[in-house]
C-alpha positions, -999 to +999 in steps of 0.1 A: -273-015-771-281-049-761-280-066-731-245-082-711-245-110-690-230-101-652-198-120-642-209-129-612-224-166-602-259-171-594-284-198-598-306-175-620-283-154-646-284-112-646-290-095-680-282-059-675-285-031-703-270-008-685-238+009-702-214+009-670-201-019-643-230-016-610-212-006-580-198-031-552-232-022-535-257-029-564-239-058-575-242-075-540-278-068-544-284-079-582-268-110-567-294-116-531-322-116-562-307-136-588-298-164-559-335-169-549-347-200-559-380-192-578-367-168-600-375-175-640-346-176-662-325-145-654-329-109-640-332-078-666-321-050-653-325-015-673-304+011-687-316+033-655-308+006-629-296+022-592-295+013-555-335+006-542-345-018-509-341-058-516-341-053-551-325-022-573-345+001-590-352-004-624-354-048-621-374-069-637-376-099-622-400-131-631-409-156-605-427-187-602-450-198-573-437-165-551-437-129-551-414-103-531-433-075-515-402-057-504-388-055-545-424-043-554-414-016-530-437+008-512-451+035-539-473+005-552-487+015-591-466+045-592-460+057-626-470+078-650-496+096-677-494+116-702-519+128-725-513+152-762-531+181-767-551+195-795-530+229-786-499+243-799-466+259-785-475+293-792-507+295-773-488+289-741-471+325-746-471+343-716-497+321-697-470+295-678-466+308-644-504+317-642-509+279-651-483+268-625-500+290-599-534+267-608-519+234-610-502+240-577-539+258-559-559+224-575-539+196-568-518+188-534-482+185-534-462+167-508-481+153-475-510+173-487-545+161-495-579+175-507-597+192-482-630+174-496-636+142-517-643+154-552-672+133-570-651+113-590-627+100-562-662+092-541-678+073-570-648+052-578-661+015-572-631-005-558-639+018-521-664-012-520-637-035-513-623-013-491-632-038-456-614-067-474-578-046-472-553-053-448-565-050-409-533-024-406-552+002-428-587+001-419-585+036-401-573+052-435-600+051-457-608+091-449-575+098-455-572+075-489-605+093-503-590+125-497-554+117-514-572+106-543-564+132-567-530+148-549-494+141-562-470+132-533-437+142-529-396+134-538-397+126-580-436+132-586-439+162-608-464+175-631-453+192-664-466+210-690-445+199-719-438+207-761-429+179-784-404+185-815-439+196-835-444+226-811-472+203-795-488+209-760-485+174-740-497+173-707-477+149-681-475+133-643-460+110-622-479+099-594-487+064-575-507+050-542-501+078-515-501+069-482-527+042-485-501+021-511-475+023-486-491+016-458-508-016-469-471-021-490-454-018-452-485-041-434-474-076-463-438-066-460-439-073-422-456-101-426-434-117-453-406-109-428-422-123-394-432-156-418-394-158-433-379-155-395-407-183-383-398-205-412-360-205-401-351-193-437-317-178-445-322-152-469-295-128-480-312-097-480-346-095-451-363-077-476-359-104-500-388-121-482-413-135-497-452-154-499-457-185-515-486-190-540-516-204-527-509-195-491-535-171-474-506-147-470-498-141-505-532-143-517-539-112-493-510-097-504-518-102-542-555-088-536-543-055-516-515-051-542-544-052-571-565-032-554-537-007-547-526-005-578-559+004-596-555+032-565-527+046-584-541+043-620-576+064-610-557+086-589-536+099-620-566+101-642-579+123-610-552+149-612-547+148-650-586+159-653-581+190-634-548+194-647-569+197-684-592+213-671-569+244-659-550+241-693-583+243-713-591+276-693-564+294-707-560+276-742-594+271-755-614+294-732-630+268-708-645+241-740-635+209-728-615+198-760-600+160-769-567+142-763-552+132-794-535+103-777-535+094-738-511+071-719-512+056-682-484+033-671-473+015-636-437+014-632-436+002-600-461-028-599-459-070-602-487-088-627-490-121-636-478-125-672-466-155-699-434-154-711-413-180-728-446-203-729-448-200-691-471-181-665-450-164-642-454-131-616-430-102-633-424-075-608-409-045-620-396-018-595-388+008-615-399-006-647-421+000-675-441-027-697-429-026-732-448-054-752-452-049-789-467-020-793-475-011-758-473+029-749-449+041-721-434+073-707-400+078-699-392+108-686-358+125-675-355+148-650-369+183-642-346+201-668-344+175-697-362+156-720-389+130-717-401+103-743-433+088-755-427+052-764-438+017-780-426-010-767-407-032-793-415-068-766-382-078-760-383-112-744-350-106-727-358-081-707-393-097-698-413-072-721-397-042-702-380-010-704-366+018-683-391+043-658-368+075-668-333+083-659-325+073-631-303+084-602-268+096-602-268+101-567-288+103-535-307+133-524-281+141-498-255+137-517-272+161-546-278+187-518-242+184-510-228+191-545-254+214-558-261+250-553-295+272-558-273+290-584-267+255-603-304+247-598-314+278-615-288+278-644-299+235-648-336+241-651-335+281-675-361+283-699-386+257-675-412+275-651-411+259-617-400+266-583-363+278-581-357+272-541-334+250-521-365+226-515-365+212-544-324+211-551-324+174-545-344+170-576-317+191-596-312+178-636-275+168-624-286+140-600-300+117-628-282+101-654-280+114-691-317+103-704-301+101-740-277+077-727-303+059-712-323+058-741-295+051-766-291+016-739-329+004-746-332+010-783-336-025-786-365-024-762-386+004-772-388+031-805-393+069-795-430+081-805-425+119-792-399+134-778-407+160-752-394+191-733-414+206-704-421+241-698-438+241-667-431+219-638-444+211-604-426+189-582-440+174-553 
């Protein structure tokens, strides 16, 4: 489907490719972003597109001279990786829950972190910079060098999937811990104190913002690199245990090789050209889909997920969809849903099956084929993929 133009009146237009009307609520806020001056040409907003903070989830928005730390949001570099297997289907017989029961003992879930560093987290270079991050985190680096390597909580999983060949993939999603948010939370005050200072009448506070060239924003950009490399290394962390433990039971401990690998931000602002112009694209909730680019968009815990190449759609700033997206809140999920609905959503998938994870039940997101069937001009399918283990976070 291609994109529509909103009816509502902005400086800056809003491209959605979305198959439904946005809400009262997330039209108002489509609206605060679109209105700010420095915006480039339009909006995009993607197929998956729901309430966020300042901005909605799954934007794309282009800027010149000024970045948002508030629509970058506070899971900095969160996104996902994915690598295929040498393995087939058929191997995995009767070894899932004893591979959940690994995955879950190697890698922390939730507030959790490692009770050591690991080698590979220690050795990664960019803790050299680690005195130049904000003053706000500088009592965290313990506590970032143990994260490294542990998944978080809410929509972070990691799955053991099949594609339509009956091939093993191996998948997570995963972004900056506690270390991305805090720094994230440090620049967002700051943009706000500095917006209130300057007198400035913004319709959203979270719509603040730091001007290029000011010391402000060229903190901001640096922490925001450095942060996002955070998330990046910390996936590759997890997904080398996560092959390791996979490799124990498939191919008897030989470390073996991906036939293809993937590691995408979705959450994350780089500076980028488009239409003949260099401009910051921030996409919260967003995945980069230039020609030929690999992505992941997964659904949710009981449906598919798809390997991608992006197709580099100027409209939509190069970008696709991060997954499905929300149909409603957690609450309201918990609300609606039983552990009796959870069980019967997610048969045939080994995971937990407990009221702790219910507000991550299939029936919260939107129909990923719908989803999907919005972005075709954005991105061509690669794999298609079904998961048979998952841990959530």
């Amino acid at each position: 489907m291609p994109y529509e133009k909103l009816e509502i009146t902005t400086p800056s237009p809003v491209l959605s490719w979305a198959n439904h009307p946005l809400a009262s609520d997330e039209t108002k806020m489509a609206k605060n972003v679109a209105s700010l001056p420095f915006v480039f040409k339009h909006v995009a907003l993607m197929p998956d597109v729901h309430l966020g903070k300042g901005a909605l989830v799954g934007s794309v928005i282009a800027t010149k001279e000024a970045i948002i730390p508030a629509a970058v949001g506070v899971d900095i570099g969160c996104g996902m990786s994915a690598i295929k297997m040498p393995f087939r289907g058929e191997q995995l017989e009767g070894k899932l829950k004893k591979i959940r029961l690994d995955i879950e003992a190697a890698i922390p879930t939730g507030f959790n972190a490692n009770q050591d560093v690991e080698k590979s987290a220690a050795n990664w270079q960019k803790w050299r910079e680690f005195s130049e991050l904000h003053p706000g985190v500088q009592d965290l680096q313990s506590k970032a060098m143990k994260q490294m390597g542990s998944l978080g909580g809410g929509n972070h999983f990691i799955e053991v999937c099949l594609d339509t060949e009956n091939q093993v993939w191996l998948m997570l999603h995963s972004g900056s811990r506690n270390i991305g948010n805090q720094l994230a939370q440090c620049h967002i005050s700051t943009a706000k104190e500095l917006a209130k200072m300057a007198g400035n009448k913004l319709p959203d506070p979270d719509l603040s913002y730091f001007i290029a060239g000011t010391p402000e924003f060229q903190a901001y950009w640096h922490d925001l690199q450095w942060a996002q490399d955070y998330a990046r290394f910390n996936r590759d962390v997890m997904m080398a245990r996560f092959k390791h433990i996979v490799e124990k039971y498939l191919a008897g401990g030989k470390t073996t090789k991906p036939l293809l690998q993937v590691n995408c931000h979705h959450n994350y602002a780089e500076k980028e050209v488009h239409f003949n112009e260099d401009v910051y694209v921030t996409r919260k909730g967003a995945v980069r889909a230039q020609t030929e680019d690999y992505g992941i968009i997964p659904g949710s815990m009981g449906a598919k997920s798809f390997i991608v190449k992006g197709k580099g759609n100027a409209h939509s700033f190069c970008s696709c969809s991060h997954g499905a997206g929300r149909l409603m809140s957690r609450a309201k999920a918990k609300k609606t849903y039983t552990l009796d609905d959870l069980i019967a959503q997610t048969q045939g998938v080994e995971c937990r099956k407990d009221t702790g994870v219910l507000d991550e039940i299939p029936g919260a997101y939107k129909s990923i084929d719908q989803v999907m069937a919005n972005q075709a001009d954005l991105v061509k399918v690669v794999a298609t993929l079904k998961q048979v283990v998952c841990v959530k976070g």
